[in-house]
ZAKETOR-506977 format. One record per residue: x, y, z of N, C-alpha, C in turn. Coordinates in steps of 0.02 Angstrom, whole numbers, padded with zeros to 5 digits, always signed. Each point is the difference from the previous one (the first is absolute). Layout:
BEGIN
XYZXYZXYZ/...
//
This chain:
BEGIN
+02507+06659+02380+00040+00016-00059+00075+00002+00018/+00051-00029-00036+00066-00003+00003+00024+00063-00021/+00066+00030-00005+00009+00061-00032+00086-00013+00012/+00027+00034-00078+00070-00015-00021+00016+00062-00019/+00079+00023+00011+00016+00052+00004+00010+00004-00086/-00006+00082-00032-00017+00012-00059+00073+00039-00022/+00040-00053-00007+00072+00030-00006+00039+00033+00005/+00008+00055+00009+00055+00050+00036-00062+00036+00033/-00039+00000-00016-00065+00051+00056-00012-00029+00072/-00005+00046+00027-00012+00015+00092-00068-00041-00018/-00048-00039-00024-00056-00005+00003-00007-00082-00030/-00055-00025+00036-00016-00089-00027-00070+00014-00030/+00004-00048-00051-00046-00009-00046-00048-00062+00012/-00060-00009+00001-00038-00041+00028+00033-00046-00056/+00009-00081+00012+00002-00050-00039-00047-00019-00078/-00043+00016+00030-00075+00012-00070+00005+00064-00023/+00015+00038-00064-00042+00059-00036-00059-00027-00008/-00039+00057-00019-00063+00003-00041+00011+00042-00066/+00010-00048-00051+00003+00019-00074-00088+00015-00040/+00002+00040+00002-00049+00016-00029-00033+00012-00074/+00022-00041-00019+00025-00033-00089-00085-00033-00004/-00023-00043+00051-00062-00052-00009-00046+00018+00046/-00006+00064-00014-00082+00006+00057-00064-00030-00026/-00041-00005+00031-00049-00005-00008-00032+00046-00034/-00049-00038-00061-00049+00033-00038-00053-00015-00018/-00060+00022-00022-00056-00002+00006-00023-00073-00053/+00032-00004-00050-00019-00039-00051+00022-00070+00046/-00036-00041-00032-00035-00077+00019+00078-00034-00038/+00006-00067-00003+00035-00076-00014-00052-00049-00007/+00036-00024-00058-00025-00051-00028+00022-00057-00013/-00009-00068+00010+00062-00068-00002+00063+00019+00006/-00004+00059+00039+00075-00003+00037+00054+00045-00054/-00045+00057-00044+00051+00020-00040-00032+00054+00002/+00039+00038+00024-00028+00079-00004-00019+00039-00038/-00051+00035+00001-00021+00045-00063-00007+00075+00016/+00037+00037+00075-00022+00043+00002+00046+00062-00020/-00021+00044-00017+00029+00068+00001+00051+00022+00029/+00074-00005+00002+00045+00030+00042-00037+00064+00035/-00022+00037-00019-00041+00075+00032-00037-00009+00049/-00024-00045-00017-00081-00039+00021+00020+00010+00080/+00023+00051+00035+00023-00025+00082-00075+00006+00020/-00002-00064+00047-00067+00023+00060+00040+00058+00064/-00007+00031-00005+00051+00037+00065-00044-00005+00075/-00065+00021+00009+00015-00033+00072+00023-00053+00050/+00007-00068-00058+00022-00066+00011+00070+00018+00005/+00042+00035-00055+00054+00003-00011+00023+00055+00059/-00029+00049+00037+00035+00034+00034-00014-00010+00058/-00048-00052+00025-00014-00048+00055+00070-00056-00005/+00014-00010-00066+00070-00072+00029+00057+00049+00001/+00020+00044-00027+00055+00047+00028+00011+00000+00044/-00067+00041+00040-00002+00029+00077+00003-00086+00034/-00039-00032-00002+00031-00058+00031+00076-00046+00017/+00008+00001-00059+00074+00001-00011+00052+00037+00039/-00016+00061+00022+00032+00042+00062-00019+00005+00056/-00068-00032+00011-00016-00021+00049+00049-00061+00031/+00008-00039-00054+00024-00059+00036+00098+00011-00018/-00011+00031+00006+00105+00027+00002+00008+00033-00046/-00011-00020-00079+00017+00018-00054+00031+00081+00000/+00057+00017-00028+00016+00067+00031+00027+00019-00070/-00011-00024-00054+00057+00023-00079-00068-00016-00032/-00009+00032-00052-00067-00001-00064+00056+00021-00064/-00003-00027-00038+00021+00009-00071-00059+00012-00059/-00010+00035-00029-00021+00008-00053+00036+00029-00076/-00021+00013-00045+00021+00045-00058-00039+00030-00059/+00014+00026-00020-00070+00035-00038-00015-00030-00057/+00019-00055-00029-00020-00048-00053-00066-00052+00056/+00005-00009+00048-00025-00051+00019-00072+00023-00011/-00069-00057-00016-00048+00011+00008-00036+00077-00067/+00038-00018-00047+00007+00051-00041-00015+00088+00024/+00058+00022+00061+00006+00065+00021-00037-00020+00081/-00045-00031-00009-00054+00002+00076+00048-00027+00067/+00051-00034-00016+00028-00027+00076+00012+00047+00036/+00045+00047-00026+00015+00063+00057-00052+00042+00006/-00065+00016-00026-00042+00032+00020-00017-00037+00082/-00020-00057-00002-00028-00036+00034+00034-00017+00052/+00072-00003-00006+00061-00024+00048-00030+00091+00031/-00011+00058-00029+00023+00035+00041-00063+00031+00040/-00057-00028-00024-00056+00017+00052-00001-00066+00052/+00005-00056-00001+00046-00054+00028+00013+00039+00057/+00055+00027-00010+00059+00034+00058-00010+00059+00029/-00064+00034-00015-00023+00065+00030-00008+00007+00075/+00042+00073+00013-00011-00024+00085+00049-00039+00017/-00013-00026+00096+00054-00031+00017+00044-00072-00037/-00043-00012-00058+00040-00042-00007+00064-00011-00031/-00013+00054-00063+00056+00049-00005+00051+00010+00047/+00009+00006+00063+00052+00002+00024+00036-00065+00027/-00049-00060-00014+00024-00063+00040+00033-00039-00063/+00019+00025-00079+00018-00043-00040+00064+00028-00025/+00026-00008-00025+00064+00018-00063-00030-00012-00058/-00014+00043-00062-00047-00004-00068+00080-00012-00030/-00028-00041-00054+00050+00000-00055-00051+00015-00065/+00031+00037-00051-00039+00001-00051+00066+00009-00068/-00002-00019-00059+00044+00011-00039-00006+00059-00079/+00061+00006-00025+00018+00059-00052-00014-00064-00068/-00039-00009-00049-00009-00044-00020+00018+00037-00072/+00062-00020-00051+00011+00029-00038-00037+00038-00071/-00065-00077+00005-00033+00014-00070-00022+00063-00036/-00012+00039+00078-00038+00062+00014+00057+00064+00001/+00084-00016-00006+00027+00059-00007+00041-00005-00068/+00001+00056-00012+00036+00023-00070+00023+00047-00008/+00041+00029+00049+00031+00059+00011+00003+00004+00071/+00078+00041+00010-00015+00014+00094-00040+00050+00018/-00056+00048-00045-00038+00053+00017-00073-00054+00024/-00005-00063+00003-00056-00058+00011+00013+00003+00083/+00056-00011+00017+00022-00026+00080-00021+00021+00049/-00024+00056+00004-00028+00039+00048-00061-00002-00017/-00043+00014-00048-00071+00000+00011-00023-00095-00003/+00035-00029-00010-00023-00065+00015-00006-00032+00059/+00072+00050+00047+00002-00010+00071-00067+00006+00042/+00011+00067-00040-00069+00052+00046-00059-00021-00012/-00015-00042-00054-00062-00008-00014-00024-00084+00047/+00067-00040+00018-00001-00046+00030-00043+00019+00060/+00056+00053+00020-00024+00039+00085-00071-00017-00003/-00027+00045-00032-00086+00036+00003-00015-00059-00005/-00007-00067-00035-00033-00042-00005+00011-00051+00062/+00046+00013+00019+00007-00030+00093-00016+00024+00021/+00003+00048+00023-00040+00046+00044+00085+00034+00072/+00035-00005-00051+00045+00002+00048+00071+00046-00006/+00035+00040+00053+00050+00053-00028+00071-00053-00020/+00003-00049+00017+00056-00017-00008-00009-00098-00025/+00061-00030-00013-00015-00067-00021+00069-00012+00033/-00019-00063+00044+00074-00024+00040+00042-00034-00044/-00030-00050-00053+00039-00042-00047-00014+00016-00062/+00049+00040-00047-00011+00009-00067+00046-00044-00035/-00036-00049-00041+00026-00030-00069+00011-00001-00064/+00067+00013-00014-00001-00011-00092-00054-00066-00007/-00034+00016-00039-00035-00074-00006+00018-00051-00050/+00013-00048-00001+00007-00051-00041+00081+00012-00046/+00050+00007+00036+00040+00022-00050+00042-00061-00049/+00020+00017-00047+00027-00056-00035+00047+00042-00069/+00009-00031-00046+00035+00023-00043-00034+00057-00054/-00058-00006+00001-00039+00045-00036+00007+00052+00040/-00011+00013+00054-00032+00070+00027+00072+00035+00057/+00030-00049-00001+00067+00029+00057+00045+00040-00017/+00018-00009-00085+00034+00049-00034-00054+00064-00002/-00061+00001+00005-00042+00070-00030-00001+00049+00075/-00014-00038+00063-00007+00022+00037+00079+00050+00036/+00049-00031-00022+00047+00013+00007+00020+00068-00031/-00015+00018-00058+00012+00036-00074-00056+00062+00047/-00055-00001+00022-00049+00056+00021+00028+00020+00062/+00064-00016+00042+00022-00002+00056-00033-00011+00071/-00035-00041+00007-00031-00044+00038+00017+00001+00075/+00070+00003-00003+00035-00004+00074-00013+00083+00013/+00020+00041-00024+00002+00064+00020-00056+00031+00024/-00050-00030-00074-00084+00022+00037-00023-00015+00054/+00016-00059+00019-00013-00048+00063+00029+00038+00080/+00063+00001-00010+00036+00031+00056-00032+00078-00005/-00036+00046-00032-00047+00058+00016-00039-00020+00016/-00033-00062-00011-00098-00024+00024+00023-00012+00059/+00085-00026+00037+00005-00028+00069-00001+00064+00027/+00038+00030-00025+00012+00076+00039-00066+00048+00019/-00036-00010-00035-00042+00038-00010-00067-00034+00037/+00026-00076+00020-00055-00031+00067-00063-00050-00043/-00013+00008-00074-00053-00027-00016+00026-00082-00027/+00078-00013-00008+00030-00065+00042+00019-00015+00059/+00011-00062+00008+00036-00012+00072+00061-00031-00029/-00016-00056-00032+00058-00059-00026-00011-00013-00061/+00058+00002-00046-00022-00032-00069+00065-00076+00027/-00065-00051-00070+00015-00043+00001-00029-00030-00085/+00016-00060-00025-00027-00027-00071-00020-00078+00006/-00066-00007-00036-00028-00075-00027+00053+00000-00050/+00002-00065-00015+00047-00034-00049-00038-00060-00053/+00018+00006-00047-00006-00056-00057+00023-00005-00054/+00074-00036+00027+00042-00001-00072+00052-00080+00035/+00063+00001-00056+00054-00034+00026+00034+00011+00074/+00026-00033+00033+00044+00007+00059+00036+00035-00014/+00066+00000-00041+00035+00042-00022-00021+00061+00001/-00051+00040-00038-00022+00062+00021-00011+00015+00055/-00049-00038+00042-00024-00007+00062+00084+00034+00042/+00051-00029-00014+00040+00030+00042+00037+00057-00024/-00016+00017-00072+00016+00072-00020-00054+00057+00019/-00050-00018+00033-00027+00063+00015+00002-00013+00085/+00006-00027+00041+00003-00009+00050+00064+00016+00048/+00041+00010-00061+00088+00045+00009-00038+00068-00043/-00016+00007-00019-00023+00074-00029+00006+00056+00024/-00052-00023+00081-00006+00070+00054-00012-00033+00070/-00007+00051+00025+00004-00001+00078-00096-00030+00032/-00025-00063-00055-00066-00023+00039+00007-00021+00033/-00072+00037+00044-00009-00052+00071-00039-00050-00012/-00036-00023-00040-00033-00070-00044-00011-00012-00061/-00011-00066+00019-00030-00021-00101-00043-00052+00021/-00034-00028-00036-00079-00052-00029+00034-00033-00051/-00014-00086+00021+00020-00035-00044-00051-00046+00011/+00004-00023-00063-00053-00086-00006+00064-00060+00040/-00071-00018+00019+00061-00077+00071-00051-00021+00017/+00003-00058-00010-00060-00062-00012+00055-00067+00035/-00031-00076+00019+00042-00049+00000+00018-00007-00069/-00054+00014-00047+00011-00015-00050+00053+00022-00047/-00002+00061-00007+00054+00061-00019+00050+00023+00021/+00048-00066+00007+00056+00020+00043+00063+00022-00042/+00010-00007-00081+00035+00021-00029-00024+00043-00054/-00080+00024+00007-00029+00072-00053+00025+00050+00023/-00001+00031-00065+00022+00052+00016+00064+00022+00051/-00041+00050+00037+00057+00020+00077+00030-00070+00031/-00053-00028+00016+00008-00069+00040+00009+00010+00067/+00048-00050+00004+00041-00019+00094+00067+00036-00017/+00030-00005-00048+00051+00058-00019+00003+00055+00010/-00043+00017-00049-00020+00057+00015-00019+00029+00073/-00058-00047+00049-00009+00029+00052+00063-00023+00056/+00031-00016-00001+00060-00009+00053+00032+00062-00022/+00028+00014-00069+00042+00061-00012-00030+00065+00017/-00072+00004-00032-00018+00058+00057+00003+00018+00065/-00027-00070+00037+00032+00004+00091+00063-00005+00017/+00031-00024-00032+00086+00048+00011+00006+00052-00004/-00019+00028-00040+00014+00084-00016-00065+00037+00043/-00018-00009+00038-00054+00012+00069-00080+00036-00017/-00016-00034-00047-00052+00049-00037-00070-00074+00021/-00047+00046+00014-00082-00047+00033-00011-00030-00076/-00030-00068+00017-00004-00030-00058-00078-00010+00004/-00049+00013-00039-00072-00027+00004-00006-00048-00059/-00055-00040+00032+00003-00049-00057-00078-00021-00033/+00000+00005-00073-00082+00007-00043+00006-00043-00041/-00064-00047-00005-00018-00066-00029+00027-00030+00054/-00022-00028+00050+00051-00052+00041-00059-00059-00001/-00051-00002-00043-00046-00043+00006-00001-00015-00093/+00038+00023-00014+00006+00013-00079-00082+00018-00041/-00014+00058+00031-00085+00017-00015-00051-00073+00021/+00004-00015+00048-00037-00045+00031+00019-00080-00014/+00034-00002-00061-00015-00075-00017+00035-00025+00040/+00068+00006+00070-00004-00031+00036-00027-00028+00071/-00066+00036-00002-00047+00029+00035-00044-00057-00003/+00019-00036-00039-00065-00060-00018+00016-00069+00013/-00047-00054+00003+00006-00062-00010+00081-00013-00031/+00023-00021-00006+00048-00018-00054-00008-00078-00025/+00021+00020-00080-00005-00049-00032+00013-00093+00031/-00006-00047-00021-00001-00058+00049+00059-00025+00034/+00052+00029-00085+00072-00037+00013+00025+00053+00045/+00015+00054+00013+00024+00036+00041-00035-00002+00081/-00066-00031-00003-00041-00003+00056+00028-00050+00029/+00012-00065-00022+00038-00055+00018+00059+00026+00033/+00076+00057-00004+00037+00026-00001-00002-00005+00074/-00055+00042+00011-00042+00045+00059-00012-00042+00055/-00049-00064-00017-00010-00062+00037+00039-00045+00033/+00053+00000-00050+00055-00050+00016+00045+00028+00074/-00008+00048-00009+00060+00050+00049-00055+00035+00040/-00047-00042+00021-00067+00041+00052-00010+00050+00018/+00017+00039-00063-00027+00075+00014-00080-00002-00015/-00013+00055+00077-00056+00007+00007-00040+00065-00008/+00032+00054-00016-00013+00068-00016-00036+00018-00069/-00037+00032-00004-00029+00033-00063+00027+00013-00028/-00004-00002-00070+00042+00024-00055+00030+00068+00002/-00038+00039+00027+00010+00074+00007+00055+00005+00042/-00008-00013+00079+00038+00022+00024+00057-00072-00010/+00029-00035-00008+00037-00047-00049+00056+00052-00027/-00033+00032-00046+00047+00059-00035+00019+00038+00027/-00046+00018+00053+00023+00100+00036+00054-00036+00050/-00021-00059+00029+00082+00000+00051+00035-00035-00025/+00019-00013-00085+00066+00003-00001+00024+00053-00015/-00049+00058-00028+00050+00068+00005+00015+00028+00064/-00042+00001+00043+00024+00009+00061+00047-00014+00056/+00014-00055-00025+00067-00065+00003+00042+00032-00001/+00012+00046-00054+00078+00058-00006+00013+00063+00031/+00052+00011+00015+00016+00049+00049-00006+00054-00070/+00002-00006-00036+00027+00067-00048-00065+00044-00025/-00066-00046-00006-00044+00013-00018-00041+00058+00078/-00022+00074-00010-00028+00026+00033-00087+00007-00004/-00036-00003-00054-00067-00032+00009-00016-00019-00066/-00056-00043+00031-00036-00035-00100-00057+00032+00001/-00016+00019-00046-00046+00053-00035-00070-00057-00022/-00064+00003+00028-00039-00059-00007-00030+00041-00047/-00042-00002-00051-00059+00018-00036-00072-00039+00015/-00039+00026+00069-00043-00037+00018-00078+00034-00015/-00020-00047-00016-00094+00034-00037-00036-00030+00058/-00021-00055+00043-00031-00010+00054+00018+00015+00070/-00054+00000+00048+00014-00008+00054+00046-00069+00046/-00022-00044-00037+00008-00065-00001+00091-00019-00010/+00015+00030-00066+00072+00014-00013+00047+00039+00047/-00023+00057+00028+00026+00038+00056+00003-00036+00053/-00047-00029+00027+00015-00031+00064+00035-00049-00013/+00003-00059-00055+00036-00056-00003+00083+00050+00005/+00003+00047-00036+00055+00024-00003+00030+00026+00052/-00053+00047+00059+00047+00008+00061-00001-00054+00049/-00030-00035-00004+00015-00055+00046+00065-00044-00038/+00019-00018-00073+00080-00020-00008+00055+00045+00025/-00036+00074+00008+00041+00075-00012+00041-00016+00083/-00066-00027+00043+00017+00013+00076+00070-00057-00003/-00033-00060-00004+00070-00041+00021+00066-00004-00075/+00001+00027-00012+00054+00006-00056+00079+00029+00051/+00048-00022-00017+00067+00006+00023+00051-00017-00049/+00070+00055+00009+00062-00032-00044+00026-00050+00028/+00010-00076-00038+00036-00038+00029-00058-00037+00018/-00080-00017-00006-00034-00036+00010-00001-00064-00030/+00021-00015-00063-00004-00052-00050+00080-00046-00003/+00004-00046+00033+00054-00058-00004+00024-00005-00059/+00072-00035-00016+00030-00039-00058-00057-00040-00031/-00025-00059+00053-00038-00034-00052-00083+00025-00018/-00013+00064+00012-00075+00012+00003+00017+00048-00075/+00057+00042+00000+00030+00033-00045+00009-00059-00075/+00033-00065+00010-00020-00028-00069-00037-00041+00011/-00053+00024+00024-00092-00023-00044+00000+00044-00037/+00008+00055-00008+00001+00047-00021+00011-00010-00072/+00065-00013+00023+00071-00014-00073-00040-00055-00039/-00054-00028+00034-00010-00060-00054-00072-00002-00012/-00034+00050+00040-00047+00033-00032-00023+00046-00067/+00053+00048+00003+00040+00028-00050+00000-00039-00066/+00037-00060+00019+00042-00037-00081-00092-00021-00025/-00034-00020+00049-00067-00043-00030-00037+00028-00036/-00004+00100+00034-00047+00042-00020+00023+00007-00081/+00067+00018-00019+00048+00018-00046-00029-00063-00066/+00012-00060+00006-00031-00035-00046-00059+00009-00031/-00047+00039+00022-00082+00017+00008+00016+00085-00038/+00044+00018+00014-00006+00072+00006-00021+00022-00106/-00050+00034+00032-00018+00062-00068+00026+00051-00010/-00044+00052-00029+00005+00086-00007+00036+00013+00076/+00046+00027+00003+00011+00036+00069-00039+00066+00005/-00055+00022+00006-00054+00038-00018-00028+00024+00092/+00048+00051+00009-00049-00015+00089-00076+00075-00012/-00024+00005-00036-00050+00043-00026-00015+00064+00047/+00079+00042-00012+00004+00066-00002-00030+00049-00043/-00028-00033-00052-00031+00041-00058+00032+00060-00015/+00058+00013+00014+00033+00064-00062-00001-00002-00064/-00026-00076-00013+00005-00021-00086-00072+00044-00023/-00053+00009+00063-00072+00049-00035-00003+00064+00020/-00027+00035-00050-00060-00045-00063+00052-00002-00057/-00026-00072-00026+00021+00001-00071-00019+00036-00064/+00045+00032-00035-00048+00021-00033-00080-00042-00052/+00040-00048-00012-00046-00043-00035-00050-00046+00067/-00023+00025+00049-00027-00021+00056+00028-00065+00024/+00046-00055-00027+00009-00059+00022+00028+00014+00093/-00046-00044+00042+00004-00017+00066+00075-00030+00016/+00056+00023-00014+00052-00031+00010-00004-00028+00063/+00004+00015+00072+00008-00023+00054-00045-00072+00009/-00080+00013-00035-00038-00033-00001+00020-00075-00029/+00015+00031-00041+00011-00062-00091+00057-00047+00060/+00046+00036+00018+00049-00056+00041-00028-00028+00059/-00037+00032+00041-00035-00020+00060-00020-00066-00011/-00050-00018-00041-00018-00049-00055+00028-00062-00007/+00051+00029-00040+00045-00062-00038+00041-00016+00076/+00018+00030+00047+00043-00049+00049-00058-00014+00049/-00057+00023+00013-00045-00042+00022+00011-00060-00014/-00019-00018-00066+00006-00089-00053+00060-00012+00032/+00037+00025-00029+00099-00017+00010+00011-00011+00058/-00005+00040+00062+00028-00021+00072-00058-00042+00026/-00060+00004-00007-00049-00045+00039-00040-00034-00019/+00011-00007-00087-00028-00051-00021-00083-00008-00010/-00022+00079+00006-00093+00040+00001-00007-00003-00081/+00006-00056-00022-00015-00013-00098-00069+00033+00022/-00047+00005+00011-00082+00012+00006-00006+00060+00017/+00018+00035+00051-00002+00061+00013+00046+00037-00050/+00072-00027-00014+00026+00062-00042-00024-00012-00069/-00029-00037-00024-00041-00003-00075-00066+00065+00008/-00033-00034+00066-00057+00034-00003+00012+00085+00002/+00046+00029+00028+00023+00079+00035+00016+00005-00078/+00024-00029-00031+00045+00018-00061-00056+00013-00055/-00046-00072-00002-00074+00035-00054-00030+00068+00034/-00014-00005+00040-00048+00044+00054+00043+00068-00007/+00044+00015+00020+00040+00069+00008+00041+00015-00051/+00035-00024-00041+00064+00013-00025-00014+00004-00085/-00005-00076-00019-00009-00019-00076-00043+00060-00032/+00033+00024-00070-00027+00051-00038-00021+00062+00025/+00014+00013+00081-00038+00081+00019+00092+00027+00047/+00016-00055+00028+00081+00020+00032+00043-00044-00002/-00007-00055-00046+00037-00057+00011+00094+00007-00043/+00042-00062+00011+00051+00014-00030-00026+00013-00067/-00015-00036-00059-00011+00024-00050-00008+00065-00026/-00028+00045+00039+00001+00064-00011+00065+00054-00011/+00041-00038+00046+00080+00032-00049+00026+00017-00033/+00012+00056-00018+00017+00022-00084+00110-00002+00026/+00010-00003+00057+00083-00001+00032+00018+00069-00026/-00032+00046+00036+00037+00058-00009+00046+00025+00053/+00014-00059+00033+00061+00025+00052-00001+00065+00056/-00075+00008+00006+00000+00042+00065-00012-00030+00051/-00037-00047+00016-00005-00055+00072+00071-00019+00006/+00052-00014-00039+00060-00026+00007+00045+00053+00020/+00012+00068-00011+00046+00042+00013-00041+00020+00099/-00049-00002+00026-00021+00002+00046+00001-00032+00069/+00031-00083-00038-00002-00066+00051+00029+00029+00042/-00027-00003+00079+00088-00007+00033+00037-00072+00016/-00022-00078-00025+00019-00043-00001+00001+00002-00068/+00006+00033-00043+00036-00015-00067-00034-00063-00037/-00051-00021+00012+00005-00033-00027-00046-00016-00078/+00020-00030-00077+00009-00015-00054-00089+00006-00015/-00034+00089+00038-00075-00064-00018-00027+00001-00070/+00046+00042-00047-00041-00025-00076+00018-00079+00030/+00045-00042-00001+00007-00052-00034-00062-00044+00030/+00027+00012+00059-00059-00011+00061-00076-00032-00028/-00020+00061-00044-00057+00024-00019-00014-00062-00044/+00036+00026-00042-00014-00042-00062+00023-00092+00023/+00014-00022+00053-00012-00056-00001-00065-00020+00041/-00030+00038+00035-00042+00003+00027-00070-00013-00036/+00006+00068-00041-00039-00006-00032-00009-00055-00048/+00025-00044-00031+00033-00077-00035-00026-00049+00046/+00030+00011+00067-00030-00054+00048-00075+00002+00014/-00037+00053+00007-00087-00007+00025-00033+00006-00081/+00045+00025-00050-00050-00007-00064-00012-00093-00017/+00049-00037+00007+00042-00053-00026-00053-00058+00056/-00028+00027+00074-00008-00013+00040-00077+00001-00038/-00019+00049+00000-00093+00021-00010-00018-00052-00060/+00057-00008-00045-00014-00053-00094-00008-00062+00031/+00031-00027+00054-00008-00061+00026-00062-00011+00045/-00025+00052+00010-00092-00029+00033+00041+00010+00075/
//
């Protein structure tokens, strides 16, 4: 395992997190489109790839209490019982949905604790901040509460996830005195959101940068489409798609670790074995634009930017948002007309499908990529109805 120093801290951070967003769970897959239960964790599987994961260097675990609807940090924290607990840095985050007053802050803390199993949390996060929730958190005094949870030992470091404009991105990052933030940084995502802007301006101002989606929820994890595969061929790259992505984040000096969300064994090891030989300054001018022209190919192809965080569930009207898009850029980026018809009769149409939409604008105030999914919806739903009339 490689290990990069975690910005103004006396301490290096293994190159790989373990995000614990995609554990493993008990429910089955089907043509490749998931049907299971966020809850659904299998946990001995899941607290077997943890502990593995620190076996093989991994020294940072992230979780938050949305993940796995409440179950990640249960599980992250029997996971970590015992010595292992002392061989990691936990991150876990303050996730706003859940406060509505500053009399919330403390028993949400505390209730984190008990469900880790643990007196203290090394990395605490505003989670997801953006324009909705940065003014509220602010208004309940946030910083003040925080600097008692440090004082008082049940923090170590506050730090914030992000999902909004750059511009903000650098109004809260001048705010206060963090020692980190979480940003989405993908090859792909080099001007969302935070971006490369964003993450250079944070590493100026000396704050650990971690980085989530760097596989953009798997899809760059995969085969890629033909024209971008060609991209790949031409310029004889020979690396897996996976690690493809992880060392070009690793490529940058600014970036301190990428946060994997891994459900197999299989995924872990592919991952510490990219994790081992990864270095800043590994990737040349010209290996850097394959990249650049990997990028432009994917971009022509590109759908829903949908990396299936599921904050959009549950809907109230049950529609599978994450699903319904999973779907349609299946067809769209890889061209699965057969499989995404079939997932779409089979799972979606009339029990969770787009049609089910009434656009009451709560999946949309939730995005943290913002993005339009009434409209989303309703063309979606147009495209597989429009699709099914044609045989």
């Amino acid at each position: 395992m490689q290990y990069r120093r975690f910005g103004r801290l006396d301490w290096h951070v293994s190159a790989l997190g373990f995000g614990a967003m995609r554990l493993p769970t008990l429910s089955e897959r089907r043509d490749g489109v998931s049907t299971h239960q966020m809850a659904d964790v299998d946990e001995p599987r899941a607290i077997d790839l943890i502990r593995a994961a620190i076996d093989g260097g991994v020294n940072y675990v992230d979780t938050a209490r949305p993940y796995h609807q409440g179950q990640s940090e249960v599980v992250v924290g029997k996971a970590l019982e015992g010595a292992y607990r002392r061989r990691v840095r936990l991150a876990t985050k303050l996730t706003s949905h859940w406060i509505h007053g500053p009399d919330d802050l403390d028993p949400y803390l505390d209730d984190q604790l008990q469900r880790l199993r643990t007196d203290h949390i090394d990395f605490y996060l505003l989670h997801g901040l953006g324009k909705r929730n940065w003014p509220k958190l602010r208004e309940y005094g946030v910083f003040d509460w925080a600097e008692r949870a440090i004082a008082d030992g049940r923090i170590r470091n506050l730090g914030f996830s992000f999902h909004d404009d750059a511009e903000l991105f650098k109004e809260i990052v001048d705010a206060y005195d963090w020692t980190f933030c979480q940003i989405i940084c993908n090859y792909m995502d080099v001007d969302f959101q935070a971006g490369l802007r964003g993450l250079a301006y944070a590493a100026e101002r000396g704050l650990a940068v971690s980085i989530m989606e760097p596989l953009r929820g798997g899809q760059l994890a995969r085969t890629p489409p033909a024209s971008v595969d060609a991209v790949w061929s031409e310029a004889g790259d020979k690396r897996t798609p996976a690690d493809r992505a992880l060392q070009w984040l690793w490529n940058r000096p600014e970036i301190s670790v990428v946060l994997s969300g891994m459900t197999t064994q299989q995924q872990l090891d592919e991952n510490l074995t990219s994790a081992d030989r990864s270095a800043v300054g590994s990737l040349g001018p010209s290996e850097l634009a394959v990249y650049d022209r990997a990028r432009d190919a994917f971009r022509t192809l590109s759908p829903v930017p949908c990396t299936g965080c599921k904050y959009c569930q549950p809907c109230p009207n049950d529609v599978q948002i994450p699903l319904v898009f999973s779907v349609y850029n299946e067809k769209t980026i890889y061209g699965e007309s057969g499989q995404a018809f079939t997932a779409y009769a089979d799972y979606l149409a009339g029990d969770a499908g787009a049609d089910r939409c009434v656009a009451c604008g709560q999946c949309e105030d939730v995005c943290p990529q913002q993005i339009p999914i009434i409209d989303w919806l309703k063309r979606i739903a147009e495209f597989f109805g429009a699709a099914s009339s044609d045989g």
